[in-house]
One Martini backbone bead per residue (centre of mass of N, CA, C, O) as a GRO file, in nm:
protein
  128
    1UNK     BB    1   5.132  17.952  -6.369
    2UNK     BB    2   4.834  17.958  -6.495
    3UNK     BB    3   4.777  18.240  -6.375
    4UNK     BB    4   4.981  18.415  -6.544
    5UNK     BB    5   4.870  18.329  -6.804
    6UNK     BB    6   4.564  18.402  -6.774
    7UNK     BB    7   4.608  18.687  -6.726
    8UNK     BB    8   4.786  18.744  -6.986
    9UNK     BB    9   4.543  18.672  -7.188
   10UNK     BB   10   4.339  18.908  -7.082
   11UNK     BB   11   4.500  19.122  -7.122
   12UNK     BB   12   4.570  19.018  -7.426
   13UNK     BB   13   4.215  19.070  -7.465
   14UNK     BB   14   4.178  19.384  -7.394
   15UNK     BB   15   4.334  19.527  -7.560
   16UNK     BB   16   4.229  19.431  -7.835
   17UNK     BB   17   3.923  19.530  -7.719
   18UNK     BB   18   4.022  19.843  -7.720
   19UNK     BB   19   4.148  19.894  -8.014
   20UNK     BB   20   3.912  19.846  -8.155
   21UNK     BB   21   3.765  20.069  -7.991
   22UNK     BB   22   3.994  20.328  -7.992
   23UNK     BB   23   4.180  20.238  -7.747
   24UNK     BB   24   4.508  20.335  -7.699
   25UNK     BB   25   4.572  20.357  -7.400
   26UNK     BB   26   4.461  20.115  -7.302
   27UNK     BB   27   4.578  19.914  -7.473
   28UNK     BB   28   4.889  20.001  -7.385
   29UNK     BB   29   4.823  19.901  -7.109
   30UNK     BB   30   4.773  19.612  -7.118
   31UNK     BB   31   5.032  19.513  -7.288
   32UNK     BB   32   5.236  19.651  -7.059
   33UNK     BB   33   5.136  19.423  -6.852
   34UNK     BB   34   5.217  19.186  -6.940
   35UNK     BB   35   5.501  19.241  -6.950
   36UNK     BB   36   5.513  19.329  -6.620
   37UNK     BB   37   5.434  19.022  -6.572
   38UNK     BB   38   5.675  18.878  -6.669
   39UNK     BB   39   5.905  19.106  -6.509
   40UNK     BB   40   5.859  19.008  -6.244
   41UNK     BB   41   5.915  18.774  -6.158
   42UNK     BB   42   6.186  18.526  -6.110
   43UNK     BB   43   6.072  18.380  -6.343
   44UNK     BB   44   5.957  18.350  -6.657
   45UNK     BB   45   5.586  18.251  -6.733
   46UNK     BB   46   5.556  18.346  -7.039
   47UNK     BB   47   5.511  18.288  -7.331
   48UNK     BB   48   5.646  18.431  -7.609
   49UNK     BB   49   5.423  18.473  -7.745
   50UNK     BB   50   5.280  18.661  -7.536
   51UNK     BB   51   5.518  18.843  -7.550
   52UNK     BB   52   5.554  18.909  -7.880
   53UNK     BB   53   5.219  18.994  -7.909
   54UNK     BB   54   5.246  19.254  -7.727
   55UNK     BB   55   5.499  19.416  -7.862
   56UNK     BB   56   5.337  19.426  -8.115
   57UNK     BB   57   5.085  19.571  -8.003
   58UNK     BB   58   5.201  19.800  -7.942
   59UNK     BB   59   5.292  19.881  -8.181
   60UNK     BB   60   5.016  19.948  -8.323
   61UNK     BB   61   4.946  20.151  -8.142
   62UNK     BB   62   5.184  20.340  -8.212
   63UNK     BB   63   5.123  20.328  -8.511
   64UNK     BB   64   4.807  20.492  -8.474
   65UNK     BB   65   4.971  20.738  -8.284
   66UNK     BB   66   5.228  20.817  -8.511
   67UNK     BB   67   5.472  20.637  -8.358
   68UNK     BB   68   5.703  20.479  -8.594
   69UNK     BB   69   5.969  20.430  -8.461
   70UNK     BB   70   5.809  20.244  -8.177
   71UNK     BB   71   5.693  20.046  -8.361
   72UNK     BB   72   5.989  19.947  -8.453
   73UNK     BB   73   6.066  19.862  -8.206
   74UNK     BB   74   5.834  19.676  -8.105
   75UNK     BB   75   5.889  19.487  -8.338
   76UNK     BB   76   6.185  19.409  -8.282
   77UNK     BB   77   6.068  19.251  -7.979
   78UNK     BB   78   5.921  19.044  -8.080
   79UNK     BB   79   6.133  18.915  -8.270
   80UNK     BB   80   6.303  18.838  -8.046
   81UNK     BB   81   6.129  18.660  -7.862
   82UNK     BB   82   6.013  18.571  -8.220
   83UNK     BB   83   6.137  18.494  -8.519
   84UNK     BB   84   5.820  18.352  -8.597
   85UNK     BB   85   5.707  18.691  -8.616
   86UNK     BB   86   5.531  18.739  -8.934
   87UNK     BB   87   5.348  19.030  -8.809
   88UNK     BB   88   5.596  19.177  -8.708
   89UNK     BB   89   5.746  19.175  -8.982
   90UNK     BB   90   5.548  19.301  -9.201
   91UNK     BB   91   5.517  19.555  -8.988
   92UNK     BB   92   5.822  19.641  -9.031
   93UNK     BB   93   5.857  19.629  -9.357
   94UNK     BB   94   5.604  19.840  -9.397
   95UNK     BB   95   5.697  20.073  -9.243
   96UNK     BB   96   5.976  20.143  -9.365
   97UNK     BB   97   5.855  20.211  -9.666
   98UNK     BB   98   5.703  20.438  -9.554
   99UNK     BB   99   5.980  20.565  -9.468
  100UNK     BB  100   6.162  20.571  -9.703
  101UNK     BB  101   6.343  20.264  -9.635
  102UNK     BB  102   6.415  20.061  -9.861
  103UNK     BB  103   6.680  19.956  -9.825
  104UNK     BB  104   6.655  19.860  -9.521
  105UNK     BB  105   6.375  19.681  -9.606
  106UNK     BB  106   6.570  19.479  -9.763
  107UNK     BB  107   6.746  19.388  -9.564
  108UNK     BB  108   6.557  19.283  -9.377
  109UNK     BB  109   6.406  19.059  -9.536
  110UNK     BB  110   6.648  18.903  -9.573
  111UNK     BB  111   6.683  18.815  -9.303
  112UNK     BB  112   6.366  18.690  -9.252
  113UNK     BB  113   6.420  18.470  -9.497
  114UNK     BB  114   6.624  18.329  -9.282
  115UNK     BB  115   6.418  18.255  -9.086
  116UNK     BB  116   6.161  18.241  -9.284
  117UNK     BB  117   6.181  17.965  -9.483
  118UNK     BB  118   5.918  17.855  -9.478
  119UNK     BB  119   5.640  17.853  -9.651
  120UNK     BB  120   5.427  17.948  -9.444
  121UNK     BB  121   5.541  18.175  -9.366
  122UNK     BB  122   5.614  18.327  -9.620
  123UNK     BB  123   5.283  18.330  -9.694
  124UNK     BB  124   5.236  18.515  -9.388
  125UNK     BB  125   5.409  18.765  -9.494
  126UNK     BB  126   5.298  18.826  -9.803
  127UNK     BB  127   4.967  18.847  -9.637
  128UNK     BB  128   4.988  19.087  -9.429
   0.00000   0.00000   0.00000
């Protein structure tokens, strides 16, 4: 099992490292892969953290590639690995807004509320 993790922790550090240097296309293959890696295998071992920062990340590349609807897509299976990945939820909810979707913008909002309870997430969803 740990080489599995370590593998999909690598894959998803050369991800972050490939998109900060402007490589989106290397970007969304990293994180690709972390995935194809957790659904390989005959029972998920990577992590679901692992498994909802790949689909994050995955959004966040495709919205720098201008495709903001998969981007709303990814961060959607973020939220679902991890009801409480809270930079899935805000950059969802900024998306939406951008989108011009406000009214969806404040529904999704409300769900998000009721999941993310705690003050620390609330705290880190309204300053992400």
């Amino acid at each position: 099992k740990e080489g599995y993790l370590l593998l999909g922790e690598l894959l998803e550090r050369q991800g972050a490292e490939l998109l900060a240097g402007g490589d989106l296309e290397g970007a969304y293959d990293s994180y690709r892969m972390v995935l194809l890696l957790d659904v390989a295998t005959d029972e998920r071992k990577l992590p679901r953290r692992v498994v909802s920062d790949a689909h994050f990340s995955m959004g966040v590349v495709v919205q720098a590639a201008g495709a903001p609807s998969e981007a709303l897509e990814c961060f959607g299976r973020a939220i679902a690995a991890d009801p409480y990945h809270t930079s899935a939820h805000a950059g969802s909810h900024a998306l939406t807004v951008q989108t011009n979707s406000v009214g969806e913008a404040v529904e999704a909002l409300k769900a998000s509320l009721q999941t993310l309870h705690s003050t620390a997430a609330w705290a880190s969803l309204v300053t992400a």
